[in-house]
Every structure is written in structure tokens, then in C-alpha cells.
Wavefront OBJ file of the C-alpha trace (Angstrom):
o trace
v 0.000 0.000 0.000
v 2.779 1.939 0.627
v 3.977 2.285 -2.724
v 0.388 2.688 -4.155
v 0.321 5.779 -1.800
v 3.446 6.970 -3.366
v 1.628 6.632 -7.150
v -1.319 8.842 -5.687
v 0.630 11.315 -4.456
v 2.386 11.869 -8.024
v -1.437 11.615 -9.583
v -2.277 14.340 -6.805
v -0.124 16.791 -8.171
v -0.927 16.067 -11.882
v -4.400 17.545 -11.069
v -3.440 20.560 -9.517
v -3.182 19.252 -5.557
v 0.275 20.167 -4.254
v 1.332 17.437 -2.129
v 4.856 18.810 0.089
v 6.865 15.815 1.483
v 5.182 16.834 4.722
v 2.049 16.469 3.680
v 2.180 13.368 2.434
v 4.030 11.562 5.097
v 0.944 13.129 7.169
v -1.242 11.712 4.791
v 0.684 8.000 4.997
v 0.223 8.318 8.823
v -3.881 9.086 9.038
v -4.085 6.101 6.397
v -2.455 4.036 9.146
v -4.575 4.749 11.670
v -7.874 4.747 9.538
v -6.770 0.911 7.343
v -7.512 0.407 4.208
v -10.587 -1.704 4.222
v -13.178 1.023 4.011
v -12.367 2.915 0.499
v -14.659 5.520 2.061
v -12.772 6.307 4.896
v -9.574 6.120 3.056
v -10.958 8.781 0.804
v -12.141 11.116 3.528
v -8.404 10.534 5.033
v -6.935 11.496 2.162
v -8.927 14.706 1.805
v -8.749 15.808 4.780
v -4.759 15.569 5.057
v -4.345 16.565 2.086
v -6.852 19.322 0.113
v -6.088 23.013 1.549
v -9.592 24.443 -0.828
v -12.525 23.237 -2.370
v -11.027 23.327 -5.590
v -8.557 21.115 -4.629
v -10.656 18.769 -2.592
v -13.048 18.519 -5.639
v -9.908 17.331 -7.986
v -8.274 14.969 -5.559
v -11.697 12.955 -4.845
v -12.221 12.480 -8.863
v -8.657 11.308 -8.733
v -8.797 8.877 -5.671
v -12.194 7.492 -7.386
v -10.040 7.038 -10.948
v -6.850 5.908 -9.043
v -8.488 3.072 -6.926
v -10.947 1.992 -9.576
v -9.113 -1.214 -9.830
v -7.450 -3.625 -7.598
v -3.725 -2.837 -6.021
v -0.873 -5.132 -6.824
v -1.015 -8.373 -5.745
v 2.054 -7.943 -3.483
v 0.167 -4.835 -1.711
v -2.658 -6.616 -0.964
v -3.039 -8.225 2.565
v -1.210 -12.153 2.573
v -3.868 -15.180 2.633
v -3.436 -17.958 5.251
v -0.634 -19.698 4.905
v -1.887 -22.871 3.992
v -3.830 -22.523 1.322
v -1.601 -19.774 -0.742
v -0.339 -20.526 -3.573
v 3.658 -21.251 -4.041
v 3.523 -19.470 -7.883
v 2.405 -16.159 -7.631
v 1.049 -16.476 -11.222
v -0.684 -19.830 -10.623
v -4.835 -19.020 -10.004
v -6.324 -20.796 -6.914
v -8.124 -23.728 -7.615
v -12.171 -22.186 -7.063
v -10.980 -19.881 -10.130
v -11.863 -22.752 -12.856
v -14.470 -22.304 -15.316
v -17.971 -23.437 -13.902
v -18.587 -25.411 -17.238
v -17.412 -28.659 -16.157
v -17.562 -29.846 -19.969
v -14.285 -27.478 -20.420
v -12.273 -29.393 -17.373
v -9.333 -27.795 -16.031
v -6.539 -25.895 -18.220
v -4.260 -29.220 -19.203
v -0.861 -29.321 -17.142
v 2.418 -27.945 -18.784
v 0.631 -24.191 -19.790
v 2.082 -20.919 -18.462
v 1.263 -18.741 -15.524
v -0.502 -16.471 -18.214
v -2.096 -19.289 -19.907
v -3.561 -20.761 -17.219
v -4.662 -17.418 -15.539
v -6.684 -16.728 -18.751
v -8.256 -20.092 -19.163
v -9.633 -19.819 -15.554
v -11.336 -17.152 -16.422
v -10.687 -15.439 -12.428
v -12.051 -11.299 -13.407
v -10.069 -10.691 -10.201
v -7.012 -12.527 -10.181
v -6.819 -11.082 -13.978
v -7.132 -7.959 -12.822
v -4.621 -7.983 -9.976
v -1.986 -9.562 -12.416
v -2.460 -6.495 -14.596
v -2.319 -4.311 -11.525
v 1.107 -5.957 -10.715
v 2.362 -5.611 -14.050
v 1.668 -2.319 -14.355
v 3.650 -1.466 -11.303
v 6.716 -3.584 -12.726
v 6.023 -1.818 -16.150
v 6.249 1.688 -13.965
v 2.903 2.810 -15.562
v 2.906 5.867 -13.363
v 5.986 7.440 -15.984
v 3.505 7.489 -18.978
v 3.678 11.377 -19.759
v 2.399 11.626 -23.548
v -0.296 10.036 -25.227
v 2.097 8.315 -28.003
v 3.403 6.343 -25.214
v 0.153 4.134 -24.954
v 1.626 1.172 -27.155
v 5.157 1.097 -25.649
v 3.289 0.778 -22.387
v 0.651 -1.930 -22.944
v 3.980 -4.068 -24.415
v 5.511 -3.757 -21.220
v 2.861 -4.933 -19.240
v 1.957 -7.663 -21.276
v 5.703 -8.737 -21.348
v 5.947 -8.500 -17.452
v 2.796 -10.668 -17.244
v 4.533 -13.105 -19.952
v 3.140 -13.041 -23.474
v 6.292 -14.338 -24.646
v 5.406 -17.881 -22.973
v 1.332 -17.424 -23.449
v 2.801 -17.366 -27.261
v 4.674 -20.474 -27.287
v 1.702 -22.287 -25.453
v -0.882 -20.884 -28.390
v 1.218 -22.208 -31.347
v 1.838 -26.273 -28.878
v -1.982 -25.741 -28.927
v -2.748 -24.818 -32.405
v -1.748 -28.146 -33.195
v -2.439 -30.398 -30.397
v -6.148 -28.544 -29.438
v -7.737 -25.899 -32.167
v -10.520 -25.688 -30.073
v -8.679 -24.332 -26.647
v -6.163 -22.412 -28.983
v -9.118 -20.215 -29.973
v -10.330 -19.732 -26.940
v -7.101 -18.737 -25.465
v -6.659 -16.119 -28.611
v -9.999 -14.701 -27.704
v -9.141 -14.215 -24.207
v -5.792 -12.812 -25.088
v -7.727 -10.178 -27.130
v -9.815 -9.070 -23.899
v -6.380 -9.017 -21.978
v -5.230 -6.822 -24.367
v -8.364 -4.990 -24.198
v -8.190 -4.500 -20.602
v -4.097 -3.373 -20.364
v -5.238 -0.690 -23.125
v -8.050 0.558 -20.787
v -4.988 0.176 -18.065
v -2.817 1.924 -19.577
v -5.343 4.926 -20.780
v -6.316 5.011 -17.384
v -2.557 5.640 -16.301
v -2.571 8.525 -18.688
v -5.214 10.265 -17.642
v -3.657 10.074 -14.005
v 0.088 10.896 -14.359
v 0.493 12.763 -17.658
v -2.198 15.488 -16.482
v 1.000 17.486 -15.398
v 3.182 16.753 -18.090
v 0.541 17.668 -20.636
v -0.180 21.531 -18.850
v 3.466 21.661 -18.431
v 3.933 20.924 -22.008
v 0.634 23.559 -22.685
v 1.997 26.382 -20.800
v 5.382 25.946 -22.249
v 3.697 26.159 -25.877
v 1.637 28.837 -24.465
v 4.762 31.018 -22.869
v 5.993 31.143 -25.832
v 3.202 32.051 -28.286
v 3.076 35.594 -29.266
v 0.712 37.350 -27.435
v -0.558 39.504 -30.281
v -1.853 36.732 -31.973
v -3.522 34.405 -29.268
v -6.808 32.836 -30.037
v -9.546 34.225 -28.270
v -10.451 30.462 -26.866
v -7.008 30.552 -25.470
v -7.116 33.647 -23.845
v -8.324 32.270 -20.377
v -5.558 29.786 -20.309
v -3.420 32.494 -20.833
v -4.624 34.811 -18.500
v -4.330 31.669 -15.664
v -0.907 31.401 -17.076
v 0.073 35.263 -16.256
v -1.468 34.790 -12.591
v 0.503 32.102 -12.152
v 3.523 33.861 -13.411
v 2.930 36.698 -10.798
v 2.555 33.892 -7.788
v 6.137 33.494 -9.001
v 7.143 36.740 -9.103
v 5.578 36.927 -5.834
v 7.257 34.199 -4.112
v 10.684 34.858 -5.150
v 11.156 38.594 -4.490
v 8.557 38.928 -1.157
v 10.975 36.692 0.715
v 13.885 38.481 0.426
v 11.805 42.268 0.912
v 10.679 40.596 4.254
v 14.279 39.965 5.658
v 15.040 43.046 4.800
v 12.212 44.617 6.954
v 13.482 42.682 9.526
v 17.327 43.043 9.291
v 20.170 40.872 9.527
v 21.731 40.230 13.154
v 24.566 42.881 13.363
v 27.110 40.159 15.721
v 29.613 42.631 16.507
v 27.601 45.289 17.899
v 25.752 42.443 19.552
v 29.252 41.379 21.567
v 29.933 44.951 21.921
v 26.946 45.570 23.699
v 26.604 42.921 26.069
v 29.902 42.858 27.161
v 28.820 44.019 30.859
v 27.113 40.655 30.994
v 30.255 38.046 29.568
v 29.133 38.459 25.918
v 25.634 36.680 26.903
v 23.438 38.371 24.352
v 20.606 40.210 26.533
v 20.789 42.986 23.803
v 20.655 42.370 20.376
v 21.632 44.559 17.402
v 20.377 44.821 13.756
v 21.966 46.055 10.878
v 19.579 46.918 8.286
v 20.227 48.023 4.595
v 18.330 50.935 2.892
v 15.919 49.516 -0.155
v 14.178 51.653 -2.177
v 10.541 50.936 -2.265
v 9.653 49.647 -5.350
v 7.019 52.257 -7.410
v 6.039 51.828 -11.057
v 4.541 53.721 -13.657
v 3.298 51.567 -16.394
v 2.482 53.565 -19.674
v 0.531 50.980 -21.898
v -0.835 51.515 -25.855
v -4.209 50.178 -26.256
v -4.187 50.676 -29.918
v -5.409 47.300 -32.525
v -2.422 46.410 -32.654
v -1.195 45.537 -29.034
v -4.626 45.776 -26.968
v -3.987 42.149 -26.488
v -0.303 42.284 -25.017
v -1.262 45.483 -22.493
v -4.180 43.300 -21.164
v -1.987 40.293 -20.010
v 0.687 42.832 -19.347
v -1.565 45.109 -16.876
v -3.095 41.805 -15.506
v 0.958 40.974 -14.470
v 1.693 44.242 -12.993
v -1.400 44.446 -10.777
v -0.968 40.857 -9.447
v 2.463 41.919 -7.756
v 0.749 43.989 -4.760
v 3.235 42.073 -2.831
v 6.169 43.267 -4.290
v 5.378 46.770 -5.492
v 4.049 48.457 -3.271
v 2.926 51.462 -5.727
v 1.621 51.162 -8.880
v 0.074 53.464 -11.269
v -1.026 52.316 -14.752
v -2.149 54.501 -17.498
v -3.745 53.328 -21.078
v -3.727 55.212 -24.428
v -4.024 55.289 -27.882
v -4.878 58.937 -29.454
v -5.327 60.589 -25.494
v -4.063 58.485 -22.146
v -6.119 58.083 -19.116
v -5.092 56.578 -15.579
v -6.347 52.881 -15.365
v -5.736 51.970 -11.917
v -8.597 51.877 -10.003
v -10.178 50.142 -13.108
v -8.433 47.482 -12.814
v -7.907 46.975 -8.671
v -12.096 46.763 -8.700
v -13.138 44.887 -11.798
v -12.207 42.036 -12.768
v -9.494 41.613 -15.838
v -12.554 40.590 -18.522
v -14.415 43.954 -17.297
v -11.402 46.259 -16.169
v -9.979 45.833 -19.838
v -13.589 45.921 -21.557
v -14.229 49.267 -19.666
v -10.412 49.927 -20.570
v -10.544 49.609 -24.582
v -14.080 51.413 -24.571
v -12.844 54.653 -23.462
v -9.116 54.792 -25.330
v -8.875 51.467 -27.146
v -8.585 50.440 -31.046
v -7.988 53.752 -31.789
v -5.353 55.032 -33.824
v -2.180 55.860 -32.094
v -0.855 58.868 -31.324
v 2.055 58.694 -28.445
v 2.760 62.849 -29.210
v -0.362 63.678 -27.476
v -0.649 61.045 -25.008
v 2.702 61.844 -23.477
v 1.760 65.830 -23.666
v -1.311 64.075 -21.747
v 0.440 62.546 -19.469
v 2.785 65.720 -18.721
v 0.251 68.028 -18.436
v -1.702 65.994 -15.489
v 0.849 63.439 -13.700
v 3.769 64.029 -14.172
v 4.079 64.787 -10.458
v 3.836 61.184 -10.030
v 6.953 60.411 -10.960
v 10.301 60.285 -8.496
v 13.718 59.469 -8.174
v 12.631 55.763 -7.126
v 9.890 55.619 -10.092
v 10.814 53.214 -12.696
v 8.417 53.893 -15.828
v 7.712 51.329 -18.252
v 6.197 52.127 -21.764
v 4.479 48.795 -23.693
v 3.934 49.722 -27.134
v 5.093 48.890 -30.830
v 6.651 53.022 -31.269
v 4.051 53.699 -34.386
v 2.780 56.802 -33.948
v 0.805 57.142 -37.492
v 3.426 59.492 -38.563
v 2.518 61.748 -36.014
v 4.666 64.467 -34.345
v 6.338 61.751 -31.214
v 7.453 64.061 -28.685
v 10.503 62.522 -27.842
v 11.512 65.747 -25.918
v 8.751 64.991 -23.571
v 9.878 61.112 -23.037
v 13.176 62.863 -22.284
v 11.529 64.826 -19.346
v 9.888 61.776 -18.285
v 13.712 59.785 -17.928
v 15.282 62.692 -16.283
v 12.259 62.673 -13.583
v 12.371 59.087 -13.001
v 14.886 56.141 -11.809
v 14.743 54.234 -14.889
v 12.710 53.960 -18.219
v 11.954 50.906 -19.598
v 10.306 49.988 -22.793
v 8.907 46.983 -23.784
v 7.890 46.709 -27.240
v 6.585 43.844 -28.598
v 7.164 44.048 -32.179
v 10.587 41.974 -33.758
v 13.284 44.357 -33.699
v 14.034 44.303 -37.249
v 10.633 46.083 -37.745
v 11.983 49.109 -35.454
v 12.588 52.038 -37.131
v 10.973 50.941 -40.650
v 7.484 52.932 -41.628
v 5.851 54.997 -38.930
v 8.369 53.535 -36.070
v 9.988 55.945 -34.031
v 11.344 53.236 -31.484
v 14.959 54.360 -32.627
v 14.417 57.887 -31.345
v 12.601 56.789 -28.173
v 15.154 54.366 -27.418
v 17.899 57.209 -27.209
v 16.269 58.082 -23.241
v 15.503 54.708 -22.255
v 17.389 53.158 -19.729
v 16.311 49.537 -21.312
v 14.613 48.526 -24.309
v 13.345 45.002 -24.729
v 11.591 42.873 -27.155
v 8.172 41.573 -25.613
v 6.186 39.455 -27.841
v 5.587 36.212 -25.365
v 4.813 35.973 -21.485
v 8.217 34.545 -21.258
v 9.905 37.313 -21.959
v 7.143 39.629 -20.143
v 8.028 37.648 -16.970
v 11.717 38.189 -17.374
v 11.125 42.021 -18.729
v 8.984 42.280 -14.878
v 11.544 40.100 -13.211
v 14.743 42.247 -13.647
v 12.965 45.386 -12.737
v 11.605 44.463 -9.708
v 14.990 43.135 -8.835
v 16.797 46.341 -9.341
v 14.883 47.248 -5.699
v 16.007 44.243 -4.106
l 1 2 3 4 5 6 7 8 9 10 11 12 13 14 15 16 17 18 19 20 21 22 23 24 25 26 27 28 29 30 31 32 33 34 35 36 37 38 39 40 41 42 43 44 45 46 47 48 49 50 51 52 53 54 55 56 57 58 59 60 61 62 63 64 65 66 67 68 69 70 71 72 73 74 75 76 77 78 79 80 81 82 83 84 85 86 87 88 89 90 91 92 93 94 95 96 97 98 99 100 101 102 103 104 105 106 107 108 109 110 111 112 113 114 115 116 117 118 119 120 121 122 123 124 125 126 127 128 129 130 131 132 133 134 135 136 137 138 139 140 141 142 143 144 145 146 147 148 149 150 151 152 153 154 155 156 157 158 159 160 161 162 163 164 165 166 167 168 169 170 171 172 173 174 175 176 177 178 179 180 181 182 183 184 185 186 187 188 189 190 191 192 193 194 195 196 197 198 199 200 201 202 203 204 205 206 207 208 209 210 211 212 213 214 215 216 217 218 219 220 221 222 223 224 225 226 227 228 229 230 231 232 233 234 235 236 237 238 239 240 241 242 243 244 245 246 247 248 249 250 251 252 253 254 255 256 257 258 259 260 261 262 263 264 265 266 267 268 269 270 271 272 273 274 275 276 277 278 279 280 281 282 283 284 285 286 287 288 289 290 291 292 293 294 295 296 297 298 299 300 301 302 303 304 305 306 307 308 309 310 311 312 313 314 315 316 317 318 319 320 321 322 323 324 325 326 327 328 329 330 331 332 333 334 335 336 337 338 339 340 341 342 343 344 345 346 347 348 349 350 351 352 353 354 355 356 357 358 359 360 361 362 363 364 365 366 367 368 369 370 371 372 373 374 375 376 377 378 379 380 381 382 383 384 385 386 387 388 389 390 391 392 393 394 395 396 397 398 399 400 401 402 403 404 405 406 407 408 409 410 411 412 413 414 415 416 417 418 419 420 421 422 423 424 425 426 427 428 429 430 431 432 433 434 435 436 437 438 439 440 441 442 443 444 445 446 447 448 449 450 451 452 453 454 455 456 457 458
């Protein structure tokens, strides 16, 4: 059982549960107290120890019910008296012949496999399968093509290489039992297929979103399909979680210092160095602030949505952001999008500025004329847009202002740079007062454009 715990686990986390090593050993430790026997109980166990939301407790009881739909290995199970086991583990016990006592019993000199199949014993079928299955190590099966090299493994570790050799000595010696061991070969194989499918659906649930988000992370953003846009938008929370969990940490240890041990002796040196009195050193951060500048235009609505859902998911991190959306005239977004949620914030969004055509002249003359009093020597601003201003006067004297006010300027563009400066582009004069200027077509490289300048305040 111990090892079919182990398989669950792994299943867990394929469907979204995460199982720590604490947790699970936890988990091991209720199922010892509680005993197998009552499935039920089990299940609750399991639940209880190890689903922290409803979501999650939903998920793992579809997955115990799949997982312990059939029966465990045959060396998990509890032993039978010891006088009536069997010596041969692959040998069925003698109640599992056929009731049709025309048949008689499987003749002598057959395989284990052979003479499993012939009995026609559902359950000591099924438990064989089980134990193959676990020798096969089912529970690696990531991809869907994988299907056939499994099922030959577990009919190899149940031995089809013998069952073979006893169907062609039978072809010739008995037709009759020949075909009706082929015909209950073809159920076997039947019933490894649903096996291994089953085995699938359980372990390479992980593999498979891994796999998705990968593709996903990747994919330009300008040109996702609007029935992928959820699972994109799931992907850029999770991104921020991230974020979240690797640059909180170290903002909290800052808060709290680092144990200064010098001054620590120093101090309690009245008392034999016993440390009554302890001293902190602490190193000045700046606090992270961000002004995010983001063109709502056709032609990157798309990419400012996913990128304003990123920004506003770090409230852990930066502790001030202000976001502002334009196309021909800008407008501050942020209380848009900390009360709605990301479908309505950026439908309220794009029907006051967005899919027009761009003009970045007079949104930055916009955004000069009403906030530029936002910005400070710890701002760091970030402009997302693709630079084409419609052959439009760009102000570049004004994004000058805007670098000298601020900490850093970043912009993220998310056209390829070998389209910069061609046509209406004026990236190549904009880029002359940016601190950094980055390609940003995919989430991937939105998450490492976010990463590095949060880290600059770490």
C-alpha cells in the first residue's frame, strides 16, 4: 500500500493538488490509523490531510475514485493464510476454474498467463495487470504516443512471450482451446489498453499543462486565439505567484534586518558576551514604485491586457503602482483594474481609449500636463507599445523629461526588432532616453522584462 500511496501522491499533483513531502508523510500516517478496508474512509483521510480548498478537494476525490478503480498489486494486498496460498504467484487458486465442467481444467504444462486466462478469475486477472503495471512503472507514462510502448511492457511483465509459445503447442495439439485462449488474449489486451489509458489520464495530467503552458509562454501574445485567452490569462497569474514568491521573501528579511554580531558582543559585554541585547543592521531599499504607460491601440490591446493583468498581481512586491492606457489621449487605469475584474477592467479599458489610432505625441503631452508629479527618483516607468505613432509628431523631448524625472525607463515593445525604425516607427528615437529597451512578444519574456525590474529594488 505503501507504494500505491506513493503513485497517488504523483497523480495528486498532476491535477493541480500540491502534495509537500510533509504532507504526504501526514497523509501516509492518518491512512495508518484509519486501514484500508473502508475505500470511504480512506478517501475522507486522504482529503482531509491533504486538500487546503474546495477546488482542490473537488480534484483529488475524482482522482482517488479514478486511481483506486481497480485492484492494487497483488504484493500490496493483505497475505492469505498460509496454507492454502499458492507457491507461484502467477498460478490461479483452484475455485478460479471455469464453472462449465464440460471445459475441465486448463491441461498441465501451460504458463502462468495461460492458465490465468483459461480460468477465467475477473479478479485474479485484474490484480496480475495491476502488478504488471507497477513492474512496467505505468505511473511514468507522460504523452499520449506512449500508450503502445506501455501496454507491451505490461503484457511482457505478465509473460506473453510464454502465453505465445503455449498458443502455437496448442494450435496443433487442441484448435478448439487455442481459440479460446486467442480470444481471451484479445480481452487481456483490451483490458491493459483501458490500463494503460487510465494511467494517462492520471500521471500525464502534469506533463501535458506543463507541455501547454510551455507552448503557451511562448506564443506571441498579439496573436492568441480568443479560446485561449483564459488559459493564458491563468498562465500570467501564475507567473505573478512566481514573481511573488521569489522577491517577497527576500523584501521581508530586509524589513526585519540581519543580526549585526559585533555590535551584539559589543553591547553585552557588561554581561560576559551573553546576548541580553541584540543589534540589527539593516540596509536601505528603495521601495519599489512603477509607472506603467501601456498603448491600447489594434495592434497591441492584447499584449497590455496580459501585461496590466501581471503588474497588478504583484501587490506584494510593489508596493505602488500606477497604470495609465492610451491610444490617441491616455487616461489613468488603476482603479479600473484593482475593482473589476481583468474581462471587465480591460472591456471598460478599450471602450474609453482602445482600437484607436495611435498617437504617443499627445498622449505623453497628456500625461505631462496631469501626472507628471507622479513620478520620483525611485519611479521606474515602463512604456508597452510597438513606437508607431501614425506618422505623427512623437514628442521625444517629452519622453526625455519623463527619464530625467524618473529612476529608470523601460520599454517593452513587442514588435521583432528588425521592424523598429521601418514605416511609422519611431522606437529608434525613443530608445535614445531609455534606460532599457526590450523585445516583448511572449509571457516569457514579459516575466523576465517584470523580473529584472523588480529586482533592481532588491
Amino acid at each position: 500500500m505503501r507504494e500505491n500511496l506513493h503513485r497517488f501522491f504523483r497523480a495528486a499533483r498532476g491535477v493541480g493538488v500540491h502534495v509537500s513531502p510533509a504532507e504526504s508523510i501526514d497523509a501516509m500516517r492518518a491512512v495508518a490509523q484509519v486501514g484500508i478496508s473502508d475505500r470511504a474512509v480512506l478517501r475522507d483521510a486522504l482529503l482531509l490531510t491533504l486538500a487546503k480548498s474546495q477546488d482542490e478537494k473537488l480534484a483529488l476525490g475524482d482522482c482517488f475514485d479514478l486511481f483506486f478503480s481497480q485492484p492494487e498489486p497483488r504484493q500490496d494486498q493483505p497475505e492469505a493464510g498460509e496454507d492454502d496460498a499458492p507457491q507461484d504467484s502467477g498460478q490461479p487458486p483452484s475455485s478460479g476454474a471455469p464453472s462449465d465442467a464440460g471445459e475441465g481444467q486448463p491441461p498441465e504444462g501451460l504458463g502462468p498467463l495461460a492458465q490465468m486466462l483459461l480460468s477465467q478469475d475477473r479478479n485474479t486477472i485484474a490484480a496480475a495487470i495491476a502488478s504488471a503495471s507497477g513492474a512496467a512503472s505505468l505511473s511514468d507514462i507522460r504523452y499520449s504516443t506512449q500508450r503502445g510502448i506501455f501496454s507491451s511492457r505490461i503484457l511482457d511483465a505478465m509473460g506473453l512471450q510464454r502465453l505465445r509459445d503455449d498458443l502455437d503447442g496448442l494450435t496443433a495439439t487442441n484448435p478448439s482451446l487455442a481459440e479460446r485462449l486467442r480470444a481471451a488474449l484479445d480481452a487481456l489486451r483490451e483490458a491493459v489498453r483501458d490500463t494503460v489509458s487510465q494511467g494517462l489520464a492520471l500521471y500525464a495530467r502534469e506533463e501535458a499543462e506543463n507541455l501547454r503552458n510551455e507552448i503557451l509562454r511562448n506564443a506571441p501574445l498579439a496573436r492568441i486565439e480568443r479560446r485561449q485567452v483564459a488559459e493564458m490569462r491563468a498562465l500570467i497569474r501564475q507567473i505573478a505567484h512566481r514573481l511573488r514568491e521569489r522577491y517577497s521573501k527576500p523584501r521581508k528579511r530586509q524589513r526585519r534586518g540581519h543580526l549585526d554580531v559585533r555590535r551584539t558582543l559589543r553591547r553585552n559585554a557588561a554581561w560576559g558576551g551573553v546576548p541580553f541585547l541584540t543589534a540589527w543592521k539593516r540596509k536601505h531599499r528603495d521601495r519599489p514604485k512603477i509607472v506603467a504607460l501601456c498603448d491600447v491601440s489594434g495592434s497591441v490591446a492584447q499584449v497590455s491586457d496580459f501585461f496590466l493583468l501581471l503588474i497588478h498581481s504583484l501587490h506584494e512586491v510593489v508596493d505602488d503602482v500606477r497604470s495609465f492606457a492610451f491610444s490617441s489621449h491616455l487616461i489613468e487605469v488603476s482603479r479600473i483594474l484593482e475593482s473589476k475584474s481583468p474581462e471587465e477592467a480591460m472591456s471598460e479599458i478599450m471602450s474609453k481609449v482602445g482600437f484607436g489610432s495611435s498617437d504617443y505625441g499627445s498622449s505623453l503631452l497628456d500625461f505631462e500636463k496631469e501626472f507628471m508629479s507622479t513620478l520620483t527618483p525611485h519611479t521606474t516607468v515602463i512604456v508597452l507599445g510597438d513606437a508607431r505613432s501614425n506618422n505623427l509628431d512623437p514628442r521625444a523631448d517629452i519622453l526625455r523629461r519623463i527619464s530625467d524625472r524618473s529612476k529608470r525607463l523601460v520599454w517593452l515593445n513587442p514588435e521583432g526588432r528588425l521592424a523598429w525604425g521601418f514605416g511609422d516607427s519611431e522606437m529608434p528615437r525613443y530608445a535614445t532616453f531609455c534606460t532599457v529597451v526590450r523585445q516583448c512578444a511572449t509571457a516569457h519574456q514579459l516575466e523576465r522584462a517584470v523580473s529584472d525590474i523588480v529586482a533592481t529594488y532588491q
